[in-house]
C-alpha positions as CSV (number, residue, x, y, z in Angstrom):
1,X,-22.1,3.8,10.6
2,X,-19.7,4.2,7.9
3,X,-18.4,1.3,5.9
4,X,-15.4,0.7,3.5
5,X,-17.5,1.4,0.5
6,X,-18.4,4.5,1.9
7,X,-14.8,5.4,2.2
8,X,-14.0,4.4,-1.4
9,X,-16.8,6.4,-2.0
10,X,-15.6,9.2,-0.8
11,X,-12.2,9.3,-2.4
12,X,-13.8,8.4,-5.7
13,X,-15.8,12.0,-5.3
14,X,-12.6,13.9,-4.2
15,X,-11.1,12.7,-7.5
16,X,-8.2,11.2,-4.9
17,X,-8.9,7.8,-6.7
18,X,-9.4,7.3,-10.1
19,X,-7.9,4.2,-11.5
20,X,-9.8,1.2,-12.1
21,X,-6.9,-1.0,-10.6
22,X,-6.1,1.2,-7.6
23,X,-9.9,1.4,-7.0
24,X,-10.7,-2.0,-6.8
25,X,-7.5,-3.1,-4.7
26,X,-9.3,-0.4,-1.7
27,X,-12.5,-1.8,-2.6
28,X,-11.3,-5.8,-1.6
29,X,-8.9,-4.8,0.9
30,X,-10.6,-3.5,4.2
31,X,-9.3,-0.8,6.0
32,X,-10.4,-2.1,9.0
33,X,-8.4,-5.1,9.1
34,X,-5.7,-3.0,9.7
35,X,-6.8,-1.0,12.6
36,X,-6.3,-2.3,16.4
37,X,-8.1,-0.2,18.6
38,X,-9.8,2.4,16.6
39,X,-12.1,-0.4,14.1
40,X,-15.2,2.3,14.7
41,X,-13.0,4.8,13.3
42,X,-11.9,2.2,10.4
43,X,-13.0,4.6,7.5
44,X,-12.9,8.0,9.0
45,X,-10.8,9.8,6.1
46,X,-8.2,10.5,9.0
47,X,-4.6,9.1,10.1
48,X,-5.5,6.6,12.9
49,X,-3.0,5.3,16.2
50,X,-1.5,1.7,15.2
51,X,0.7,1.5,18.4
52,X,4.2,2.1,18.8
53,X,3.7,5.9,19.0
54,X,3.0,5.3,14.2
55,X,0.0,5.8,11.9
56,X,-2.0,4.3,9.4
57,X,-2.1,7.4,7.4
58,X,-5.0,9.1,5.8
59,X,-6.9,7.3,3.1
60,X,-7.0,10.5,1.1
61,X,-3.0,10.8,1.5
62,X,-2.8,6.9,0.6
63,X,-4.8,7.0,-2.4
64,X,-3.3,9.9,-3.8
65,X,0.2,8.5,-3.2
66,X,-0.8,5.6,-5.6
67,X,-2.4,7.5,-8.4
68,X,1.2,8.7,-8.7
69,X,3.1,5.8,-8.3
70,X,0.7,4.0,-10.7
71,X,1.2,0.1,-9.8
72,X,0.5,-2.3,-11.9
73,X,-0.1,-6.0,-12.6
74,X,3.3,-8.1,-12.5
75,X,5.7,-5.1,-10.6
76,X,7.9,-5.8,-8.5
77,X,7.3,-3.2,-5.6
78,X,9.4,-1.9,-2.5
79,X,7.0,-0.5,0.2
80,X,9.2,0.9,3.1
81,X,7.3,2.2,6.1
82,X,4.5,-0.8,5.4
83,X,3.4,0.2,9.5
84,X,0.1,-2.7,9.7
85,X,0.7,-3.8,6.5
86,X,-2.1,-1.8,4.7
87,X,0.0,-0.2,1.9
88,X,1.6,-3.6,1.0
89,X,-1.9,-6.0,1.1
90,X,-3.2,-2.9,-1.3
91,X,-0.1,-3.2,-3.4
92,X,0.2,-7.1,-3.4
93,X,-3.8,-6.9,-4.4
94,X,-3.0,-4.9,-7.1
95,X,0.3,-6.7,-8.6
96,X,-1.1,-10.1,-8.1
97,X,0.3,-13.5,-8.0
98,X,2.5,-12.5,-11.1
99,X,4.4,-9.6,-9.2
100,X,5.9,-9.3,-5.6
101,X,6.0,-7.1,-2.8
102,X,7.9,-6.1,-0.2
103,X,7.5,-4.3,2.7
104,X,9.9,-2.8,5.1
105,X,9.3,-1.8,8.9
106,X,11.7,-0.7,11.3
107,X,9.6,-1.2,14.2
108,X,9.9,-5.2,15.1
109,X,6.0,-5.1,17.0
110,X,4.7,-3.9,13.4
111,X,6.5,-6.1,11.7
112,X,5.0,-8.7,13.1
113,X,1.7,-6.6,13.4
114,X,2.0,-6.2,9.4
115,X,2.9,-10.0,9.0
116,X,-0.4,-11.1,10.8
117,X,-2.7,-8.7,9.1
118,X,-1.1,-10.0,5.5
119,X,-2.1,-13.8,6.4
120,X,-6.1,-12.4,6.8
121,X,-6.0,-12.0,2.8
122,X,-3.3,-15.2,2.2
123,X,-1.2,-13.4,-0.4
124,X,1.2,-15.7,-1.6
125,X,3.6,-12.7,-3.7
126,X,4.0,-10.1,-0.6
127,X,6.4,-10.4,2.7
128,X,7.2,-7.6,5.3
129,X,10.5,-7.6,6.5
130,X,12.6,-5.6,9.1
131,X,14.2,-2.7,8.2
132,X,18.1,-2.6,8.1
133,X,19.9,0.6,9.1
134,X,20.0,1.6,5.5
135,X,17.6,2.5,3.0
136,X,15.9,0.1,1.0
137,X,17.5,-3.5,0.2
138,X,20.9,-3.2,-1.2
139,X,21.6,-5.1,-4.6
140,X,17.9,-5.5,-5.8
141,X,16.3,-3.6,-8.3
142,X,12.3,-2.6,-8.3
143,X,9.5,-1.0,-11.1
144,X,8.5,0.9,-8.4
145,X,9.1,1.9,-4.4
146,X,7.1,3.7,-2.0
147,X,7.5,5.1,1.1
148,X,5.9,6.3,3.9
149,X,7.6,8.2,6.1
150,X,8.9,11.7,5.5
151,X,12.8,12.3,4.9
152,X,14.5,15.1,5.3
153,X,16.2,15.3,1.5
154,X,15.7,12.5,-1.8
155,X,17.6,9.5,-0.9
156,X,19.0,9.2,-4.1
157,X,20.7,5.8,-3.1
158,X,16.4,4.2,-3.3
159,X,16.7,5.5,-7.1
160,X,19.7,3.3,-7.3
161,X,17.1,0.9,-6.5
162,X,14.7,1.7,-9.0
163,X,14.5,-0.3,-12.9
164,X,15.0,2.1,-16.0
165,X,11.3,3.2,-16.4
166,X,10.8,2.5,-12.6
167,X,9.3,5.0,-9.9
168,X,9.9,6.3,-6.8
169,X,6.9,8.3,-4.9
170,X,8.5,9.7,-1.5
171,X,7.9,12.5,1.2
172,X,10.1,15.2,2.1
173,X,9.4,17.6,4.6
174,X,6.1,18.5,3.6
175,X,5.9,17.5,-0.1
176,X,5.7,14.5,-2.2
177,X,7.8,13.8,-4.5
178,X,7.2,11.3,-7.5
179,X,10.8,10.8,-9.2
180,X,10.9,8.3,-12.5
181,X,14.0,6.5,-13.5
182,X,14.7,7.2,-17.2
183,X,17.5,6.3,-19.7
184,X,21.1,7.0,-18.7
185,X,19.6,7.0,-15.0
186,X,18.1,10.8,-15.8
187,X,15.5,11.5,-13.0
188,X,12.5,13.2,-14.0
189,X,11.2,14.5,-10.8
190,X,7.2,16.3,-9.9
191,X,6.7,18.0,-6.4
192,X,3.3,18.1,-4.7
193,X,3.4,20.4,-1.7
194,X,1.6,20.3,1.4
195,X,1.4,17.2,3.3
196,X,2.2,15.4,6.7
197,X,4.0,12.9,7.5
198,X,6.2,10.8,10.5
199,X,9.8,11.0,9.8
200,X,11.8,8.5,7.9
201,X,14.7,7.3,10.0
202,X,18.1,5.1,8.6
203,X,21.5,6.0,9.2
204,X,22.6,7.8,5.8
């Protein structure tokens, strides 16, 4: 049977993770913990069912996202889409007690799905709030956001959201797009075709 170190294990060899920060945080936090009815499937590198017709997306998919976002000790970090919580116990692990985290779920059974799986590793810097009809949290600022959902075009109102230096890693259609904030509010952005995702839905 295949175990969470087997999984890191695997991403390690695929060159998805690389990062000494990024590979311990999926090291501590177990997969598994964030799975209902699938735990035998815990670290199959697949998407898995978390209820409410969502996913837990694919560790591969996951790991890669973070290489590019890049998180780091002390950031504050906007995770919308946080599903079970398994993107924003990674994050908080990774940020520790000196930055925050907050995650964002339109769906009010995994928000409180996302809650309960966050008090199994007592982080005292993360939360997981519901999702307004807009994007992001109006009037706060963030090093970095993540999403997890798929949107049609940018949102360029999250880069509004985003510190000078700060970045955004999103998916649209069927890329990934990592966008940094620089002076002036000048985007730099990279595209990385050819992924999957659920859709992203806020009225915009």
């Amino acid at each position: 049977m295949f175990t969470n170190k087997d999984l890191v294990d695997h991403l390690i060899d695929t060159n998805s993770l690389y990062s000494e920060q990024i590979i311990d945080a999926f090291t501590h936090i177990d997969r598994k913990d964030f799975i209902l009815n699938y735990s035998s499937e815990a670290y199959y590198d697949c998407p898995l069912p978390i209820g409410e017709n969502q996913t837990i997306s694919q560790p591969t998919t996951v790991a890669m996202m973070f290489e590019m976002l890049s998180p780091k000790k002390g950031e504050s970090i906007l995770d919308i889409g946080s599903g079970s919580g398994w993107t924003t116990a990674l994050l908080s692990y990774i940020v520790k007690d000196e930055g925050s985290v907050t995650g964002l779920e339109r769906i009010d059974e995994l928000v409180e799905l996302g809650r309960k799986n966050l008090q199994k590793y007592n982080f005292k810097n993360s939360k997981i709030l519901k999702a307004s009809d807009t994007l992001g949290i109006d009037n706060e600022s963030f090093d970095k956001i993540l999403v997890s959902a798929s949107a049609e075009h940018i949102p360029y109102e999250l880069t509004k959201q985003l510190k000078e230096g700060g970045k955004l890693v999103i998916p649209v259609r069927n890329s990934i797009y990592e966008i940094t904030k620089e002076k002036n509010d000048k985007l730099n952005t990279i595209e990385h075709y050819g992924f999957v995702f659920v859709p992203l839905i806020y009225k915009g």
